[in-house]
C-alpha positions as CSV (number, residue, x, y, z in Angstrom):
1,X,57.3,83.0,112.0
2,X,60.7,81.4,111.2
3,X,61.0,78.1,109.8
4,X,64.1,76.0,110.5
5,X,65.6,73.7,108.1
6,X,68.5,71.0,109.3
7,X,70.8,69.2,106.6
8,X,74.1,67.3,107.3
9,X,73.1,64.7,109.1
10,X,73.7,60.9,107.7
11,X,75.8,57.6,108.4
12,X,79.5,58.0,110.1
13,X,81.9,55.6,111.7
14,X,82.9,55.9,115.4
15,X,85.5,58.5,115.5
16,X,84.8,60.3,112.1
17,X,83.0,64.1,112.1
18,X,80.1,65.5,110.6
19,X,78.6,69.2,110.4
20,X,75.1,69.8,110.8
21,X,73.3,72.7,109.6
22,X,70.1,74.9,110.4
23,X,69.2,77.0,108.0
24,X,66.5,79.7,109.1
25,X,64.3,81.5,107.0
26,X,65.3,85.1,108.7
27,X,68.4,86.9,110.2
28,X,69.4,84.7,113.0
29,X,70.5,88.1,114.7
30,X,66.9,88.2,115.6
31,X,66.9,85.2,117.1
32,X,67.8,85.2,120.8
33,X,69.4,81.6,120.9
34,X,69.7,79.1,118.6
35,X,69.9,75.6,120.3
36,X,70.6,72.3,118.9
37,X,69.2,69.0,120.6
38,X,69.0,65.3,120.2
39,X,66.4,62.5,120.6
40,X,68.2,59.0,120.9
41,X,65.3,56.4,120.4
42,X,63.8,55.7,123.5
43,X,65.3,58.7,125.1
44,X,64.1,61.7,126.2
45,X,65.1,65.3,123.9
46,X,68.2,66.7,125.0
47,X,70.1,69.8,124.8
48,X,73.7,69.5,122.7
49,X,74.7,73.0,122.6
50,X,73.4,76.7,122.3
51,X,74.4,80.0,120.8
52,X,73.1,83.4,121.7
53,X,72.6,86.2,119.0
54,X,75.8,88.0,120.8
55,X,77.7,85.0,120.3
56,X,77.5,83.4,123.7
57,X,78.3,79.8,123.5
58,X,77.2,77.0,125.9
59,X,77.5,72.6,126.1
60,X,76.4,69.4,127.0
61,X,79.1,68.3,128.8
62,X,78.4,65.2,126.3
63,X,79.7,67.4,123.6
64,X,82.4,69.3,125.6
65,X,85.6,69.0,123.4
66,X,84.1,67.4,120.5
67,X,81.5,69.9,119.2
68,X,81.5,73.2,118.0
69,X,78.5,75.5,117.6
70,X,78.9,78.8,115.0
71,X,77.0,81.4,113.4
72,X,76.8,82.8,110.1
73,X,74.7,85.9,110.2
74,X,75.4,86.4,106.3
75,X,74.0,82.6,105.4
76,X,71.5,82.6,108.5
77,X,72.7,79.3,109.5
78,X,73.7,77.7,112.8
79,X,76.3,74.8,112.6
80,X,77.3,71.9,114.6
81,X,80.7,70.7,113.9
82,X,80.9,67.3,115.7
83,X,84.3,65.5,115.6
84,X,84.9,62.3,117.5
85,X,81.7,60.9,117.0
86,X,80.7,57.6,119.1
87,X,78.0,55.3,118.7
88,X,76.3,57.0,121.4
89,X,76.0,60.4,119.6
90,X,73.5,58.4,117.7
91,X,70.3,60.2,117.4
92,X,67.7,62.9,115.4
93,X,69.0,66.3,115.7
94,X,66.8,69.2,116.1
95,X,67.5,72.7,115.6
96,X,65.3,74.9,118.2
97,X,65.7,79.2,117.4
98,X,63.7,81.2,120.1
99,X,62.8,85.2,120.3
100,X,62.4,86.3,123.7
101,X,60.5,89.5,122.5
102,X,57.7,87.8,121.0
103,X,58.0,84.7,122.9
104,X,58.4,82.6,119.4
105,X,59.4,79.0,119.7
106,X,60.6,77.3,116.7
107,X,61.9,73.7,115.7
108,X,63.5,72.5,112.6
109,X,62.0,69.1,111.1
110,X,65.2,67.1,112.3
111,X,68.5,65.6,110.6
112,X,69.6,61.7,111.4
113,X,73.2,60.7,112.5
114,X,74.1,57.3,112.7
115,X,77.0,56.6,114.4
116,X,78.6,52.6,113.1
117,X,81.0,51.1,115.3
């Protein structure tokens, strides 16, 4: 089992930055890939950007340029450094950690962001 924990999220005007965090409850170097996503309201979930335990990195193209996902194998924590935000960013962001070996599928409880115009 891993349990996820997000933190970071909160209220920003249009243009400012935030950095999310995911905070697992075991080496994230046993975790395959560590994915953050978004639910807008009313929208379906929907993938921001992944890391792989080698340090494989892979975007949205929403997020392309403005976000950066990183790794901290000594804290066990993802980030999601988001700069530029628009009020379109606006949503609950999940955290998502998956192990291919034992086919474990695990979600954080979710962080708002509230982008103001």
């Amino acid at each position: 089992q891993v349990q996820l924990v997000e933190s970071g999220g909160g209220l920003v005007q249009a243009g400012g930055s935030l950095r999310l965090s995911c905070a697992a409850s075991r080496s994230i170097f046993s975790i395959n890939v560590m994915t953050w996503y978004r639910q807008a309201p009313g929208k379906q979930r929907e993938l921001v950007a992944a890391i792989t335990s080698g340090g494989n990195t892979n975007y949205a193209d929403s997020g392309k340029g403005r976000f950066t996902i990183s790794s901290d194998n000594a804290k066990n924590t993802v980030y999601l450094q988001m700069n530029s935000l628009q009020v379109e960013d606006t949503a609950v962001y999940y955290c998502r950690g998956v192990v291919v070996t034992s086919g474990g599928d695990y979600w954080g409880q979710g962080t708002q962001v509230t982008v103001s115009s």
